[in-house]
Every structure is written in C-alpha cells, then in structure tokens.
C-alpha positions in Angstrom: 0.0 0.0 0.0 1.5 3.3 -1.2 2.7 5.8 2.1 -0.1 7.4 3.0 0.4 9.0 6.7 2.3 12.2 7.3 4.9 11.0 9.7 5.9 8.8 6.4 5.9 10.9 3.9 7.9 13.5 6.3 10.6 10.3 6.2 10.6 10.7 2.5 11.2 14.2 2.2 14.3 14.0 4.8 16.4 12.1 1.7 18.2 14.7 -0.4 18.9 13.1 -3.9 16.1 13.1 -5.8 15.9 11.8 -9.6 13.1 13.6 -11.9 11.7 11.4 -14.6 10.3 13.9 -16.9 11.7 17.1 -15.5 10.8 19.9 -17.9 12.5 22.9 -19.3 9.6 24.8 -19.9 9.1 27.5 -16.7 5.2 27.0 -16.4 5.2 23.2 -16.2 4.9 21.4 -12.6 7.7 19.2 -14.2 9.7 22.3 -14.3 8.4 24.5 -11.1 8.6 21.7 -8.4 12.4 20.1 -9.1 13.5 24.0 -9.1 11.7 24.5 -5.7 13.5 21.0 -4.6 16.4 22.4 -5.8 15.8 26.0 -4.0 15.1 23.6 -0.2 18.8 22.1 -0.8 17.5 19.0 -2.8 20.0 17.3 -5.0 17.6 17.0 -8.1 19.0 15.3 -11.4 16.4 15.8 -14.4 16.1 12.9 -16.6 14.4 14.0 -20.0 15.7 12.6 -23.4 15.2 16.0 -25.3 17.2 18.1 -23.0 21.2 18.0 -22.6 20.4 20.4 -19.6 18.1 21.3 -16.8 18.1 23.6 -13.7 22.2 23.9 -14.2 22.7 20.4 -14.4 23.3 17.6 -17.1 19.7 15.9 -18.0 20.1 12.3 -18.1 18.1 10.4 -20.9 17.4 7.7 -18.7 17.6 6.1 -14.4 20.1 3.5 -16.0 21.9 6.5 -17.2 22.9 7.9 -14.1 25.6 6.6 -11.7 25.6 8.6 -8.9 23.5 7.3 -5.9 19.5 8.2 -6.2 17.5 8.6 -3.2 13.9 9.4 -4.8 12.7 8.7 -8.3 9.8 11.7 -8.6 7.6 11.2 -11.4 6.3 13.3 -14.2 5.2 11.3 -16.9 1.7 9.7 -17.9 0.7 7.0 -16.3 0.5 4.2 -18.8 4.9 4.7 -18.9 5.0 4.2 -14.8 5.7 0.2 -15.1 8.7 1.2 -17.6 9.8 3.4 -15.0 9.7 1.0 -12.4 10.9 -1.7 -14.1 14.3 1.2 -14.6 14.2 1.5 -10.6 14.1 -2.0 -9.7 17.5 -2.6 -12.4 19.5 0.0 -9.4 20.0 -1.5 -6.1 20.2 2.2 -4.6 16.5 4.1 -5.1 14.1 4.0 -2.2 11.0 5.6 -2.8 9.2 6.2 -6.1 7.1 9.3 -5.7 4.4 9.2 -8.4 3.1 13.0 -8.7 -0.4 14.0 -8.4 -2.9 12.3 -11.2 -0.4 9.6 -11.7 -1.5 6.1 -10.6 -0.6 2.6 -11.8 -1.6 0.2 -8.8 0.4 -2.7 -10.5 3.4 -1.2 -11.0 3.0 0.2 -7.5 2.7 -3.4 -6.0 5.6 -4.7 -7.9 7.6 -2.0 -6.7 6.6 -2.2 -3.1 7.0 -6.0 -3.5 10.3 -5.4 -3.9 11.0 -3.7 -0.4 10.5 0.2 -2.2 8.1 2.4 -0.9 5.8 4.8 -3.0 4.1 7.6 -2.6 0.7 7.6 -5.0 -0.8 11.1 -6.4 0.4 13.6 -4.1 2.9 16.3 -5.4 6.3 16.8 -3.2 6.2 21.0 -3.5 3.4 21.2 -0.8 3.8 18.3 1.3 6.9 19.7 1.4 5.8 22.7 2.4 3.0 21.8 4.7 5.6 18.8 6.8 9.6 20.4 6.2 9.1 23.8 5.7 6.5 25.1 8.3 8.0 23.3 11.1 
C-alpha cells in the first residue's frame, strides 16, 4: 500500500537526492516549477528528460540506468501508462528507495511490484506542498 500518513511521507522528504523522470524545461510546467523548488530547499535533483542535454544547471540524463551517482527518490512526471517502464528502470538499481508518483499519476500494479520489492511509494500527491505543509513550516 502506497505511504499514505504524514509521519511517512515526512521520512521521505528528509532524503536529499532526488531523480526527476520527466523534469521539464519549460518554466510554467509542474515538471519544471517543483524540481526547481527541490532544488531551492537544498535537494540534489537530477532531471532525466531525453530532449534536453540540460536542466536547472545540471546535465539531464536520458534515462535512471543512465545515471551513476546514488538516487535517493525517483519523482515522477510522466503519464501514467509509462510508470511500469519506470519501475521496471528502478528495480535494475540497487540504490533508489522511494518512487514518488506525482499528483494524477497512478498505476496500482506497478505500485505493488515496486513495493514488493522492499521500495516504498508515494501515489498522487505532489512533493512542493507536502513539502511545504511537513519540512518547511516546522
């Protein structure tokens, strides 16, 4: 069952390296506005998008398997239908533990195969203001 209770998804936010599958470049997107706000509350963020070479000042990554250095979150911005392809990428690495599926983005299966494979998930809830609501008003 995806995290659902503050106190866990207040766990989740504490990690710092944080992978965005579908990070955009355009300033008016959520795929754009939230990984810069991560970014702004001292998040490592590393934007995965096949159509940039850059995001947010950093190299964008075409792909999870792409990246070598050690991811803590995989956040995700892409339709639903492509979550089980995205999952399948996380459970290749031995070093993600949480996916964090953003709001609107559900795929119970690949949730369960995820989970059943010790990862925990967060389901349809957007990182910017439960970050704000748990980290940054405390």
């Amino acid at each position: 069952m995806p995290i659902e209770t503050d106190a866990e998804v207040r766990t989740v936010l504490e990690k710092k390296t944080v992978a965005v599958v579908g990070c955009s470049s355009t300033p008016r997107k959520a795929a754009h506005g939230i990984p810069t706000y991560l970014q702004e509350q001292g998040y490592e963020v590393i934007p995965v998008n096949p159509n940039a070479d850059e995001l947010l000042g950093r190299p964008a990554y075409d792909s999870l398997s792409d990246i070598e250095e050690e991811i803590d979150i995989v956040d995700v911005f892409r339709p639903s239908p492509e979550v089980a392809g995205i999952v399948d990428e996380v459970l290749e690495r031995d070093d993600v533990d949480v996916i964090w599926l953003q709001l609107g983005i559900h795929d119970d299966e690949a949730v369960a195969r995820a989970e059943a494979a010790g990862l925990r998930v967060v389901q349809d809830r957007c990182m910017k203001p439960e970050h704000q609501r748990l980290i940054a008003s405390a």
